[in-house]
N, C-alpha and C positions, 0 to 999 in steps of 0.2 A: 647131707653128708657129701664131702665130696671126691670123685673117682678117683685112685690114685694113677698120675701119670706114668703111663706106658714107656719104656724107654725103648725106641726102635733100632737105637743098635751100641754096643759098649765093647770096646779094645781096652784091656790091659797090657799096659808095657810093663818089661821089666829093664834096669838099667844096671849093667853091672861090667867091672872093667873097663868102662869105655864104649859098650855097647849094649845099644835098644835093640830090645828084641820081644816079641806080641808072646805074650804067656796065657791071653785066653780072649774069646770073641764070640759075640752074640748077640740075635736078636729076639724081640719079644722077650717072651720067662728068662730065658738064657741070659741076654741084655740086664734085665733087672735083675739078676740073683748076681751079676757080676757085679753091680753099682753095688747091690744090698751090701755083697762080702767086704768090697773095699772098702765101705762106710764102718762094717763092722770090727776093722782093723785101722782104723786112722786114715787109712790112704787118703788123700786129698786126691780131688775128681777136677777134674777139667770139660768143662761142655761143649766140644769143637764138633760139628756134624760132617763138615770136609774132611777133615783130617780122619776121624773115626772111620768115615766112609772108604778113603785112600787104605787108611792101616790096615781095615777087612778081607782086604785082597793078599794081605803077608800070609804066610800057614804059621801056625801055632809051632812056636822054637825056632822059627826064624829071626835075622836079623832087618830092623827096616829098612827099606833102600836109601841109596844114597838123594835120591830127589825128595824125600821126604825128613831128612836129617834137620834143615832149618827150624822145621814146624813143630817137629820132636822138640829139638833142642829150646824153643819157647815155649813146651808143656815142662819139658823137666825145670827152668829155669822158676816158673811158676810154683811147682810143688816143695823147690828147694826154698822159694819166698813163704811160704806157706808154714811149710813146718820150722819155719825159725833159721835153718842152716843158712840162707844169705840173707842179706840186708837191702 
């Protein structure tokens, strides 16, 4: 049987108006029960450990920084590929 993988660290964005902003963040249990939830709501996951790592450092209901905007803006372009909204 084999172990299931630990997820060592998981950032939720949320994107609304025009602006990304971290709505939850975690490692270990926390980490996993954030993938578990998004999985169990459709959200399409993206596996970047830079970027996860960078967004860990935002507080929860913040907005991401501007140095981080490019990398955002290639996870959101991703998810909108994903769920059918662009081509």
């Amino acid at each position: 049987m084999s172990e299931r993988r630990r997820i060592p660290l998981a950032v939720a964005l949320h994107y609304d108006k025009g602006t990304p902003t971290v709505v939850a963040k975690g490692r270990g249990a926390i980490g996993d029960k954030i993938v578990e939830t998004a999985r169990a709501h459709g959200v399409p996951i993206e596996e970047n450990a830079g970027l996860a790592t960078a967004l860990s450092e935002v507080e929860i209901g913040d907005e991401i920084p501007v140095e981080l905007y490019k990398a955002v803006a290639e996870v959101l372009v991703f998810i909108l590929k994903v769920s059918g909204r662009v081509h």
